[in-house]
C-alpha positions in Angstrom: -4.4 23.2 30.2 -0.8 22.1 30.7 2.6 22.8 29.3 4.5 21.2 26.2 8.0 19.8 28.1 9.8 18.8 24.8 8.3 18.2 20.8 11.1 16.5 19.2 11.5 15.0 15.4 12.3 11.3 15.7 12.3 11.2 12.2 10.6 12.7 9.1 6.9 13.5 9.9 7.2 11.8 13.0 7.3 13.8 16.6 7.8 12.5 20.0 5.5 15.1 22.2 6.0 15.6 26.5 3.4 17.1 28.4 3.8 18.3 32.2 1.6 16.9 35.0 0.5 13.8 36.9 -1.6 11.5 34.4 -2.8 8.0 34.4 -3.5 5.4 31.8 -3.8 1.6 30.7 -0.9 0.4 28.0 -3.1 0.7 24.5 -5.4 3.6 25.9 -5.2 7.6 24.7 -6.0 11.3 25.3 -8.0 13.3 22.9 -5.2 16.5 22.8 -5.9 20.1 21.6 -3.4 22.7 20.7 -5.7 25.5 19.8 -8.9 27.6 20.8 -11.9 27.1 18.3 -10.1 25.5 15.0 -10.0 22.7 14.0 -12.9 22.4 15.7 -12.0 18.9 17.4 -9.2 18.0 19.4 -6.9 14.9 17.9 -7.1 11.1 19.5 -3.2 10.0 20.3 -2.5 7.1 22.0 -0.2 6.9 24.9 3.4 6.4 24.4 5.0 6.7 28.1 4.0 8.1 31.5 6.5 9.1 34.1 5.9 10.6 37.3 5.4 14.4 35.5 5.0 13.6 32.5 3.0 12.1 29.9 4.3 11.2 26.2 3.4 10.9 22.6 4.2 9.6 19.7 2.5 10.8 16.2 2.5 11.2 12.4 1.7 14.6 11.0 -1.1 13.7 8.1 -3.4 16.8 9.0 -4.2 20.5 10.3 -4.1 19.0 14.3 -1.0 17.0 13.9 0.3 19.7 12.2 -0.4 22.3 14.5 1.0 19.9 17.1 4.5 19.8 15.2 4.7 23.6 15.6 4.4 23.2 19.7 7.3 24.0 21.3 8.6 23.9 25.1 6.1 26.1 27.3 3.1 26.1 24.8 -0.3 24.9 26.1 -2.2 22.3 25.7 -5.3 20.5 26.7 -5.2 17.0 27.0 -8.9 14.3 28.4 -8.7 11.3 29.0 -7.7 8.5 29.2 -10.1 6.7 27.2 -10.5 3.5 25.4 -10.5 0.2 27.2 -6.9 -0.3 26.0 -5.0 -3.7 26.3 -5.8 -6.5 28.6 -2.9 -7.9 30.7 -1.5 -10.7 28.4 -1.4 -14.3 28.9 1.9 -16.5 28.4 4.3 -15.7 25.7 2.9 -12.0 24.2 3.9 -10.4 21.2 3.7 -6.9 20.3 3.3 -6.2 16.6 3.3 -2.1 15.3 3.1 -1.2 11.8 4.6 2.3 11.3 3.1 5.0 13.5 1.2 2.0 14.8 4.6 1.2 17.3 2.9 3.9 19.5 1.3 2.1 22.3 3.7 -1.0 22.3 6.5 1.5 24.6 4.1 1.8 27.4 3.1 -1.4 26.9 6.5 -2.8 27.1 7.7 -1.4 30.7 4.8 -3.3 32.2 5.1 -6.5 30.0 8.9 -6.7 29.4 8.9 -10.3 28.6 7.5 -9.4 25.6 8.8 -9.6 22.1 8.4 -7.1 19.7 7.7 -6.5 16.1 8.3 -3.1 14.3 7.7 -2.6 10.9 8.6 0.2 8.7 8.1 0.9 5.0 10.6 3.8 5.3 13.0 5.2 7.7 12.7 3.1 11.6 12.6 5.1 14.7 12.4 4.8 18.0 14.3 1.1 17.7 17.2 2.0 20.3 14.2 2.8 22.7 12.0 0.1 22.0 15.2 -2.6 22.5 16.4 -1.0 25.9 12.1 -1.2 27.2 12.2 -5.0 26.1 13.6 -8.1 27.8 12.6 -10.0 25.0 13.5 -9.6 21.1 12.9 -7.0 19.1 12.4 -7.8 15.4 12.8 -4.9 13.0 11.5 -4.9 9.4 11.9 -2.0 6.9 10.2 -2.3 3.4 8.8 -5.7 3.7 6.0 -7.2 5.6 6.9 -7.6 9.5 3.7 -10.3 9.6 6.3 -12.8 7.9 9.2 -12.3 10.5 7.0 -14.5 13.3 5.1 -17.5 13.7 1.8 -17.1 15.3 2.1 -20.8 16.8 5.0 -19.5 19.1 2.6 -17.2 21.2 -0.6 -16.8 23.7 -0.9 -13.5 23.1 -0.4 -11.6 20.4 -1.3 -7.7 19.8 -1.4 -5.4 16.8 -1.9 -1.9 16.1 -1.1 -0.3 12.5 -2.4 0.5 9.3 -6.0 -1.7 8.6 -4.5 -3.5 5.4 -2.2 -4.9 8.1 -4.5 -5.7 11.1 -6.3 -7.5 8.4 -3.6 -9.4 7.1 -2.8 -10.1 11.0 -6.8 -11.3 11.0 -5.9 -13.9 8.1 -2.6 -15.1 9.5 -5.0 -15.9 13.0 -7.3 -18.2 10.9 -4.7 -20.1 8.9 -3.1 -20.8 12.4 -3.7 -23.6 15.1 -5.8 -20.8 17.0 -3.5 -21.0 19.8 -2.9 -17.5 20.2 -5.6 -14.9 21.2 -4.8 -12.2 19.1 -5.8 -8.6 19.5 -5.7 -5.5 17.2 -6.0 -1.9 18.1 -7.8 0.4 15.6 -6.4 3.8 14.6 -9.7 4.8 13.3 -10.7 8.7 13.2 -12.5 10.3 16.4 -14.3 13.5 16.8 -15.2 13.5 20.3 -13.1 10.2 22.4 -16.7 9.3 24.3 -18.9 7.5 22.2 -21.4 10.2 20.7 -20.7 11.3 17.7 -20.5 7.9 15.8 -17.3 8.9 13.9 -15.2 5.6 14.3 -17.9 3.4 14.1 -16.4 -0.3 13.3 -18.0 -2.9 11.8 -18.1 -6.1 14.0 -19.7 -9.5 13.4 -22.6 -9.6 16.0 -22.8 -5.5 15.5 -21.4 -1.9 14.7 -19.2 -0.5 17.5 -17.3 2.4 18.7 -13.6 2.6 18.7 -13.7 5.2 21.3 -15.3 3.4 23.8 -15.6 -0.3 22.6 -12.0 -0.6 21.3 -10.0 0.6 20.2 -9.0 -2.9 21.0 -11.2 -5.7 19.8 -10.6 -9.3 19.4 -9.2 -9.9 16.0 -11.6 -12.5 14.8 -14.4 -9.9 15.9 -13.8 -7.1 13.3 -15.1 -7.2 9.3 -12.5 -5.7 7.4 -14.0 -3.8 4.5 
C-alpha cells in the first residue's frame, strides 16, 4: 500500500491522481490500482500519466464504482498500485505524432518528456484539459480540437511514427486514414479495453487480431494498427 499525495479535478469527471513512492514504467504502460478491501472485487487498469522521483501520476474518467471510488481519495488515503504492465510504446522513429482522444490524452504526458520532438494531437468533444501541461511537455506543436474530429487536423504523410490511444470508433477511424495513406507512417494504437486482472488470465480484454485473438494486458495494449479487426 501507498499514500494518495493529491486527487485533483482537472475538469468535470476527470481527476488527476499522485501516489507516493519510487515506481517505474515505459511511456504507454499502466498499474492495475485499488482503493478498497474486497469490493469491487477487481482493482481498475490506468495508464500512466507521469513519474517523478516520489511519485507516480494518473489521469482518469470516472464511468464506474472503481473510478468512482477513486474520486473520493483524498491526500493520505491508501492505495494499492501492480505493475507496470503492458508492453507500452516502442521508441519512435523520425517525425512522431501523438494522437489522444479524450481520456485517451493519458499516456501521451509521459510519453512526451522522453519524445519532446513530438507533436501532439488532443481531441475533445467537450470541455479540454490538461492543454497548458501538454504544450509546456512538448517541443513540438500541440493541436487542439474540441467538438470535431482531431483525425482531420493532420496529415498522415508528414510522419514516421504515429500513435493513438482513445475511444475504438476513433482508433478505427485512425486504422482507415493508415490505409488510404502512402503507408509511410507506422502507426500504432493503444487499446483502453476493460481488464480484470492486468496479467493475461482472465481473458477479459481479449482483442480480435488478424492472424489471432490477443490480450490487451499482456499483448498490447499497443498493437500495430493494421493488426487489429475492428468490430
Amino acid at each position: 500500500m501507498t499514500e494518495v499525495i493529491s486527487n485533483e479535478e482537472v475538469a468535470p469527471g476527470v481527476f488527476r491522481l499522485a501516489v507516493a513512492g519510487q515506481f517505474d514504467g515505459k511511456m504507454g504502460q499502466f498499474y492495475m490500482i485499488r482503493a478498497w478491501d474486497n469490493y469491487p472485487l477487481l482493482s481498475r487498469p490506468l495508464s500512466i500519466f507521469d513519474i517523478t522521483p516520489g511519485r507516480i501520476e494518473f489521469l482518469y474518467l470516472v464511468v464506474g464504482e472503481g473510478t468512482t471510488a477513486f474520486s473520493k481519495l483524498k491526500q493520505g488515503d491508501q492505495v494499492k498500485l501492480d505493475g507496470p504492465f503492458g508492453n507500452g510504446f516502442e521508441a519512435p522513429e523520425g517525425k512522431t505524432a501523438f494522437i489522444g482522444g479524450g481520456i485517451g490524452i493519458a499516456p501521451f504526458y509521459y510519453a512526451l518528456r522522453q519524445v519532446p520532438s513530438a507533436d501532439v494531437y488532443l481531441g475533445f468533444s467537450r470541455e479540454p484539459y490538461m492543454v497548458e501541461e501538454f504544450r509546456a511537455a512538448s517541443a513540438g506543436q500541440t493541436h487542439v480540437n474540441v467538438g470535431g474530429v482531431i483525425l482531420d487536423d493532420l496529415d498522415f504523410e508528414d510522419y514516421d511514427t504515429i500513435i493513438a490511444c482513445g475511444p475504438h470508433p476513433m482508433l478505427h477511424a485512425v486504422q482507415r486514414k493508415q490505409q488510404a495513406s502512402s503507408g509511410r507512417a507506422k502507426v500504432y494504437v493503444s487499446l483502453e479495453n476493460r481488464m480484470a486482472c492486468g496479467v493475461g488470465a482472465c481473458l477479459v480484454c481479449s482483442v480480435k487480431c488478424k492472424d489471432k485473438r490477443k490480450k490487451a494486458c499482456t499483448d498490447g495494449p499497443v498493437f500495430p494498427a493494421e493488426e487489429v479487426v475492428f468490430e
